[in-house]
C-alpha positions, 0 to 999 in steps of 0.5 A: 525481545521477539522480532516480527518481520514485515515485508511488503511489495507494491504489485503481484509481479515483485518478488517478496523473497530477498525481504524475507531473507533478510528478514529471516537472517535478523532473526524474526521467529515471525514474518508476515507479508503482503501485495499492495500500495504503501501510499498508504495504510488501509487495506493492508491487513497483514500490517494491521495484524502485526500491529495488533499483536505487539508487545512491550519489549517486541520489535518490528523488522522490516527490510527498508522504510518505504517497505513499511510506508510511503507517506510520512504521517503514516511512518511517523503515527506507526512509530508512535504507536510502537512507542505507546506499546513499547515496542520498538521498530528496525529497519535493516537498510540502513540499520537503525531502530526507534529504541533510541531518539537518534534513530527516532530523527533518522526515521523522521526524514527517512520517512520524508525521503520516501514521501517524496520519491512517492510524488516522483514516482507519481509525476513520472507515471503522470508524464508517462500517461500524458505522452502516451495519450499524446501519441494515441497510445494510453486509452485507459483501464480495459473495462471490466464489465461490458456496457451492454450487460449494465443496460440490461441490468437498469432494463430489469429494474434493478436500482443503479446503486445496486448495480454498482455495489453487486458488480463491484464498480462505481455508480458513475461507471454505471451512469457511464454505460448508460450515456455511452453509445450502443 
């Protein structure tokens, strides 16, 4: 039974190695890895490609459950569809796999456990943000595009969405730039 390994870290600063090593030590020929959110599972590209070469008989490794998903639904829909290529899924810690129904109902609430620590970790960022705020400390994202250059952009004629889309931020941020004093 080939082992895929997938390892995952929420932001460029975290250290994918020690899932890797362990990883590599439960024996994965295959390790695919990648930065970014595991609220949910857009934009996770490396995850989808080890979706997409599955087979029967083949199991998914990761380190821990929330390494693979932060949100129940997306926990549980990924070990559906493990089950509908029969393929299966293992988590190192604690070890338990998906090839039987114990390990099905372990996942389940698992998966629970990690949704919730993601709304803990969301409040504490939330209260985090608020008594910053309060302190006058928390001004927000930095800008990355200058206000100025988006008016001289809107006095070339160029259509606002265009703006947006070319610079790669929202309209409203353009609309934004505009209202703003300067």
């Amino acid at each position: 039974m080939p082992r895929i390994g997938y390892a995952r870290v929420s932001t460029a600063d975290q250290d994918l190695g020690i899932q890797k090593a362990r990883l590599a030590a439960a024996g994965c020929a295959i390790i695919r890895a990648e930065t970014g959110s595991g609220a949910m599972r857009t934009g996770r590209g490396e995850l989808a490609t080890v979706l997409e070469f599955l087979r029967a008989g083949d199991e998914l490794v990761v380190h821990r459950l929330d390494r693979l998903g932060r949100s129940t639904r997306d926990v549980l829909n990924l070990v559906h569809e493990l089950d509908a290529r029969g393929a299966s899924l293992r988590i190192l810690e604690p070890d338990i796999t998906t090839a039987g129904d114990m390990g099905r109902m372990v996942v389940t609430v698992l998966g629970m456990v990690a949704d919730m620590e993601l709304k803990f970790i969301r409040d504490r960022q939330r209260a985090g943000i608020e008594a910053a705020k309060g302190r006058g400390v928390y001004k927000g994202r930095r800008k990355h595009v200058d206000d100025a250059a988006i008016r001289r952009l809107v006095a070339q004629g160029i259509p606002k969405a265009r703006i947006a889309r070319d610079l790669g931020i929202s309209r409203m941020t353009v609309y934004r730039a505009l209202r703003a004093p300067g």
